[in-house]
N, C-alpha and C positions, 0 to 999 in steps of 0.2 A: 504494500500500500504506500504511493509518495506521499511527500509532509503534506503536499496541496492537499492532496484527498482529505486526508486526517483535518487539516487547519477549515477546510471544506465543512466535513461533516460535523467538527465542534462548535461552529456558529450555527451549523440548521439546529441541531441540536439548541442550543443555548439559545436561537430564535423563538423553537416552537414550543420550548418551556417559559419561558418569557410570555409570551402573549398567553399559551395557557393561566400562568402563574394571574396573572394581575385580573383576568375573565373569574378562574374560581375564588381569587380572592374577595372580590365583590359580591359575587353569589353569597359563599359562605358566610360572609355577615351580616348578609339582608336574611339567609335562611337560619341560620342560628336565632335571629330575635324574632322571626315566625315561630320557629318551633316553641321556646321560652314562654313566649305569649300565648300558645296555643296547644300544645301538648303538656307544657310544664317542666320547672325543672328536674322536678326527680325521675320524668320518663327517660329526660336526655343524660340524666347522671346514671341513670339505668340503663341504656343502649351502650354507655361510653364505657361502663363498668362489666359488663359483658361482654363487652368485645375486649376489655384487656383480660377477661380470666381467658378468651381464646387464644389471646397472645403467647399467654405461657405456651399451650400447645405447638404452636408453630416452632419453639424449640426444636421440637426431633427435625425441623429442617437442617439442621446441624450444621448450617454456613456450606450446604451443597452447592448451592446456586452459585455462591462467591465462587469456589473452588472450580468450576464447570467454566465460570466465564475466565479466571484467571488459564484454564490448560488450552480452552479454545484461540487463546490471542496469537499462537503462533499457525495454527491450523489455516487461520483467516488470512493471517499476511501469506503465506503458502500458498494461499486457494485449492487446497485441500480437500477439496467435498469428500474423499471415500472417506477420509478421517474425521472430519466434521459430522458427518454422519453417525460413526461408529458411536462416537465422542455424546451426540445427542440423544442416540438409542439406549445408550449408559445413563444417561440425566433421567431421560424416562422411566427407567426401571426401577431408579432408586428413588423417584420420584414420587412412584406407583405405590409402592412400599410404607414411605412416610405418611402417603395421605389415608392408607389403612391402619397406621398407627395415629394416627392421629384423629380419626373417625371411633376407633375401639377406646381411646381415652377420655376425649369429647364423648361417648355415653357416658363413661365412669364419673367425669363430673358432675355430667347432668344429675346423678344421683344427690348430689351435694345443696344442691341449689333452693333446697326447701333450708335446709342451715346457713347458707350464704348471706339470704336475702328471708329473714325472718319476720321482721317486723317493717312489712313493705304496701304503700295501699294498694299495688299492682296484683290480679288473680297470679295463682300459679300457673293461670294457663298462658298467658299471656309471655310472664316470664320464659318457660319454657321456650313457645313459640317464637320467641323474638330471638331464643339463642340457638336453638338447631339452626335456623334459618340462617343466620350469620358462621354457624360452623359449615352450614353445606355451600354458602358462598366460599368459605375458607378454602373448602375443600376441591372445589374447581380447578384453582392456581395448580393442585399438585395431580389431579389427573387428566386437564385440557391444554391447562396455557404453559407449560413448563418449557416448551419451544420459544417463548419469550428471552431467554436468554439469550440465545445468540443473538439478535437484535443488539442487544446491550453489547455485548462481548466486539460485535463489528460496528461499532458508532452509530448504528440505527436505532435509537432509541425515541427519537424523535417518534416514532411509528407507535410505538408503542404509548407514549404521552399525548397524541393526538387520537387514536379511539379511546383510550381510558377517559381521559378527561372531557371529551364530548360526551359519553355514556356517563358519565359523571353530573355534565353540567345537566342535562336532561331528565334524570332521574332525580334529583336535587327541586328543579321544576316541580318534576308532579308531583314529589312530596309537599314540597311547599303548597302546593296549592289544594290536595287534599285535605293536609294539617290546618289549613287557612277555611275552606268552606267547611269540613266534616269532621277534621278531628280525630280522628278515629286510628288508634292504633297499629291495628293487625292491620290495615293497610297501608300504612306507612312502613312496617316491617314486608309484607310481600313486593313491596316494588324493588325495596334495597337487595331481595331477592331473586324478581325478575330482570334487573338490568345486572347483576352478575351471571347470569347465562345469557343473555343478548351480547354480553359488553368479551365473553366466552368464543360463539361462534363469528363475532367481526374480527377480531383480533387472529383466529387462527385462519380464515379466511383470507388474511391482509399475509402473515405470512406465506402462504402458499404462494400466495403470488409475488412474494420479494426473492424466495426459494424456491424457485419450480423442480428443483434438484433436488430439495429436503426428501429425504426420504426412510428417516427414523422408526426405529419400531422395538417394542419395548421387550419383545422377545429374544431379537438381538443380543437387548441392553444387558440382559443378563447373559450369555453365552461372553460377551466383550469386558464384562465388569475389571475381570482378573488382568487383561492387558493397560487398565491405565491405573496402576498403582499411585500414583502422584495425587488423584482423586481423591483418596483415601485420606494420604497423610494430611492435602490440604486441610482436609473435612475436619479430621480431628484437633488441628489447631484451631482454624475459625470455628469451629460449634463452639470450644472454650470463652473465646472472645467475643461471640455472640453473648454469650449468658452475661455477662456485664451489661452490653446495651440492653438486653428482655429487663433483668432487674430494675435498671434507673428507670425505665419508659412504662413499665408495664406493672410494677408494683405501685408505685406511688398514689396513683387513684384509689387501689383495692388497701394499704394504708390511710388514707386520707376519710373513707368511707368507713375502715373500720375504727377510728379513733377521732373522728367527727361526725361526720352525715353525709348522706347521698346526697345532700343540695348542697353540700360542700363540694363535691365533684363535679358539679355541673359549675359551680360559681370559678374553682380553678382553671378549670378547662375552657371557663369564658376567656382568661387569662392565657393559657398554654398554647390555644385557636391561633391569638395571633404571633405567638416568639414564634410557632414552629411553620406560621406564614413565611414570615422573616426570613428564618433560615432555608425554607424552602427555597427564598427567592437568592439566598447569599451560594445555597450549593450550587444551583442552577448556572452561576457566574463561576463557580471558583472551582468546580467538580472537572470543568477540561482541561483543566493543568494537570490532573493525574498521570493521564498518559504520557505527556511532555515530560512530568519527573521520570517515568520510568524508561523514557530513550536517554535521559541525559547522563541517567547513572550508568546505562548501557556505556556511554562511550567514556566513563572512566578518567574524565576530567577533575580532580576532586577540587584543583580552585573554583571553576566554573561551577562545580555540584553547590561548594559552598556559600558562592556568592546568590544561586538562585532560592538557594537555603533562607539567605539572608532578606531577598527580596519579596518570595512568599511571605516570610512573617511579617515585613512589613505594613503588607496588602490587607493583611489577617485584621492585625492590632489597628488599621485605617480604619477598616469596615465595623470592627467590634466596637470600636469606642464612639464611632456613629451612631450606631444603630442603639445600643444599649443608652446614653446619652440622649436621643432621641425618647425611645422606650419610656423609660425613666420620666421623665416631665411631660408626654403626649397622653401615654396609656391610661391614666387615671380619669383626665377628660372625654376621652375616647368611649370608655366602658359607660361613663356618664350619660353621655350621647347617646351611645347607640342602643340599651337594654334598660338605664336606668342607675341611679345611687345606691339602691340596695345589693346591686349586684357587685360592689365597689370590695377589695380586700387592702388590707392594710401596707405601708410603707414598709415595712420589715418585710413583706412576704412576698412586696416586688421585688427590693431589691437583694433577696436570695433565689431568689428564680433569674434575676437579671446575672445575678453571677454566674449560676451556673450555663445560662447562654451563654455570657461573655468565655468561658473557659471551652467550651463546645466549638466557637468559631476557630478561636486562636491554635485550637490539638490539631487545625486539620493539617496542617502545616506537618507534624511531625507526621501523623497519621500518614501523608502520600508518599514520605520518602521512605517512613518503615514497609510499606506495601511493595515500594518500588526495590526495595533491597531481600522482599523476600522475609522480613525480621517477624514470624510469627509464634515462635516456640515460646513465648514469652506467657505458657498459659497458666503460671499461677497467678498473675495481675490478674485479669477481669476477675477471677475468683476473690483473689484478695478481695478488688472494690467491690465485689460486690457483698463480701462480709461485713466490710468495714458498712456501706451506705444501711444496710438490714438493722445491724446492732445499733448504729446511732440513731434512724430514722426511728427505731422500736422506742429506746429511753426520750430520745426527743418528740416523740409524738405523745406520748405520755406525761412527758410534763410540759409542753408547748404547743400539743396539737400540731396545726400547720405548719407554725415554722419550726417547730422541731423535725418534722417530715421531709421539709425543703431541705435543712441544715443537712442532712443525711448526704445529701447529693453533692452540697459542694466540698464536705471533708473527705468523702471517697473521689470523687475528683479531682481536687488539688493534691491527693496525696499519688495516685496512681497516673492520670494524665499528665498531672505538674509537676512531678517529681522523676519517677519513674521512669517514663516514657522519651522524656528528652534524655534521659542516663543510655536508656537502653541505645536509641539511634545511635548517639556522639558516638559509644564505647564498640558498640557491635557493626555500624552502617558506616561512618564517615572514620570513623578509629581516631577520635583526637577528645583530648579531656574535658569531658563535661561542663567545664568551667567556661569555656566557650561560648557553650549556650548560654548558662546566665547571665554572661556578660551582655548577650544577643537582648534577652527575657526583662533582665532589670532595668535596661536602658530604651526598652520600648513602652515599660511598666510604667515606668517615671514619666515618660511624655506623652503619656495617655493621661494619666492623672493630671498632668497639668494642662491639660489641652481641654480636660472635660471641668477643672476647676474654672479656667477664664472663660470657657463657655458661659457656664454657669451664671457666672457673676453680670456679664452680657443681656443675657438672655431673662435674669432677676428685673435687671435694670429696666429691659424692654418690656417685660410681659408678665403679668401675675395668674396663675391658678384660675381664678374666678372669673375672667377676661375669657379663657380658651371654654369654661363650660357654658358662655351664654349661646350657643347654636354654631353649627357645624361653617357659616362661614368663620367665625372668628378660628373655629380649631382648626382648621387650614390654612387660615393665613400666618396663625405659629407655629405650624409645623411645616412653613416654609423659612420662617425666619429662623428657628432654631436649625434645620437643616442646612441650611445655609453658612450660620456661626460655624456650629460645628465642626459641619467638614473643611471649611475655610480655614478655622485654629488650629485642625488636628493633622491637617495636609501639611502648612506651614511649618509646626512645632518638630513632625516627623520629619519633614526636606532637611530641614537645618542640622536634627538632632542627630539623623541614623543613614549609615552609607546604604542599607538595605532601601531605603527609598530613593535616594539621591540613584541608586542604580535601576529601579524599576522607571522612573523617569526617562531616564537616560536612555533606553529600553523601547519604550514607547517612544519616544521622540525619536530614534533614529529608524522604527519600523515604518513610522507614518510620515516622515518627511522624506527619506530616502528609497523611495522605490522607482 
């Protein structure tokens, strides 16, 4: 594949997620304050709480899919088909498999669910009904669409974001507008059901015809299993590292609910709707540099590995202390706006959710070059964090409720992505002393902080609280002036402060003047 192709296929990509992004982001917040208003919150802290106890299940997917796209990436530049083939009929099999264990556990929970959800004004019938229905959506991914992957794996991803998210935005509609005239539950759960087998036969429809060659078959898969050994070992590293991300993402509500309320889950998740908007829209931008790390470490430059080292973070700590910044003094009005004041949580419990956003942006940076080097044996970390985030989120939920819940997230994060993770690259990936990095870490820390103090102070002086909740023009017109400070202080403060920008500059200026 030449760079063009590649450089090609990461702006369709990055185009067709973009204009999706900003389409379901507007949905999504007119449809969340339909449903609020009209189903209520404990139905949607009860959809949102039932689809994370399905979460656990997805577990036995054991980081297959990663594994599948990472052995595929040389088959593709190859052009390869018999082995592509083989490679896919292997994905299937194993595929086939998880989604029968994962069907035989999904009953076994179902047993539970009269203890789960005890004192609920929802029938048990209804409960039930609304979660087979979201396990047998579950269950489609692993015995129809599993061909989805190579899509990903050959820069076609686009393909795949463009029917999901139409079948997305469409089913989204008629929920809203059944929720909005009728109300009525079990219909609002059967649609979420029939546009996952609609949104099933377009998508494998779409690849047949990008793959007229595909020719996979799960019978194969298993006959092929034992020739790609590498599957294997991937699997068993990333399933490890998977279970780190299930616990932060997938506990925290079913904590939340057990040590405050189901309308506490819905009120957080009013909250969580839009960071992981955000970051949607941050990976979207910053997710095609993967590839590009993993050619560059290919060619074994390590000043040039170092210096882009230096300019990813840069780009990171730019956007984070944006956005968070932002965040921070927009979202309170926002929530105001758009559901109401009582849906409002407190300052403490932003700004522990804002941190562990901010820590989220800034890991990806190490995240792409440990991927790129291959660094994944490192699988007592996500164990660790995720012991660590369990045991404090347990005593701090218990004597803090919420923010003791939140705190959980950022003490296993700062200690395992902050700590750990830049040791692990320096010492195993780049082989130079740790110390490096924090020299890199502190000196970006610092001028973030002060980038986001003179904001601040700016931003006090221009605009008050009270001003941004009198109606939606006024909180537009500060969330362009703060937007504006911000990124104007924080661009600045980073140019002057850190060679890591001063060279992504450099970078872009000679790409876009010199062609």
């Amino acid at each position: 594949m030449s760079q063009e192709s590649r450089v090609k296929k990461s702006l369709l990509n990055a185009r067709v997620n973009l204009i999706f992004y900003f389409l379901t982001l507007a949905l999504s917040f007119f449809s969340r304050k339909i449903f609020l208003d009209t189903l209520g919150a404990d139905f949607v802290g009860l959809t949102g709480t039932l689809q994370n106890l399905l979460g656990f299940l997805n577990l036995a997917e054991l980081g297959i899919g990663s594994a599948i796209g990472y052995v595929l990436y040389k088959p593709l530049f190859d052009h390869d088909e018999t082995k592509i083939n083989e490679i896919i009929s292997v994905f299937g099999y194993l595929y086939r498999w998880i989604g029968k264990i994962i069907l035989i556990a999904g009953c076994i929970l179902a047993c539970f669910l009269p203890l789960i959800f005890p004192n609920t004004e929802f029938e048990l019938g209804l409960i039930f009904f609304a979660y087979f229905s979201f396990l047998a959506s579950s269950l489609i991914g692993y015995f129809a669409n599993y061909k989805q992957t190579l899509l990903g794996a050959d820069q076609k991803n686009y393909v795949v974001t463009a029917y999901f998210q139409t079948a997305t935005i469409v089913k989204t509609i008629i929920q809203m507008a059944l929720a909005y005239y009728i109300g009525n539950y079990y219909l609002w759960v059967i649609v979420e059901l029939s546009f996952g087998i609609i949104y099933s036969f377009i998508l494998n429809w779409k690849i047949n015809q990008v793959y007229p060659w595909l020719r996979s078959e799960v019978s194969q898969g298993k006959k092929l299993f034992k020739k790609y050994p590498e599957v294997i070992t991937y699997t068993k590293q990333l399933f490890v590292h998977k279970i780190g991300i299930l616990v932060q993402f997938q506990t925290t509500p079913l904590l939340i609910y057990s040590f405050v309320s189901l309308q506490t889950v819905a009120y957080y998740s009013n909250y969580t709707i839009i960071t992981q908007k955000v970051n949607t829209l941050i990976n979207n931008f910053l997710d095609s540099t993967g590839a590009g790390v993993g050619h560059l470490i290919a060619e074994k430059n390590q000043g040039k590995i170092i210096q882009v080292f230096k300019e990813l973070t840069s780009l990171r700590f730019l956007i984070a202390g944006i956005f968070v910044f932002v965040l921070y003094n927009l979202l309170p009005s926002f929530v105001c706006l758009w559901i109401g004041d009582k849906y409002l949580l407190s300052n403490g419990i932003l700004f522990l959710l804002l941190t562990s956003f901010f820590i989220g942006i800034i890991r990806g940076t190490n995240e792409q070059f440990l991927f790129g080097y291959g660094l994944f044996y490192d699988t007592w970390a996500p164990l660790t964090e995720s012991s660590i985030y369990i045991v404090v989120a347990l005593i701090g939920g218990t004597l803090w409720q919420l923010e003791g819940i939140l705190l959980g997230s950022v003490v296993s994060l700062s200690l395992i992505v902050g700590v750990w993770k830049p040791y692990f690259l320096f010492s195993k990936g780049f082989r130079l002393p740790v110390l490096h990095y924090w020299r890199i870490f502190l000196q970006h820390s610092f001028f973030t902080a002060v980038s986001i103090g003179l904001a601040q102070v700016c931003c006090d002086v221009m605009i008050n609280a009270s001003f941004m909740r009198k109606g939606w023009f006024n909180w537009i017109y500060s969330a362009i002036i703060f937007t504006l400070i911000i990124s104007f202080v924080h661009f600045v403060i980073l140019y002057i402060g850190t060679q890591g920008m001063k060279g992504l500059v450099k970078r872009f200026t000679y790409k876009y003047f010199n062609k």
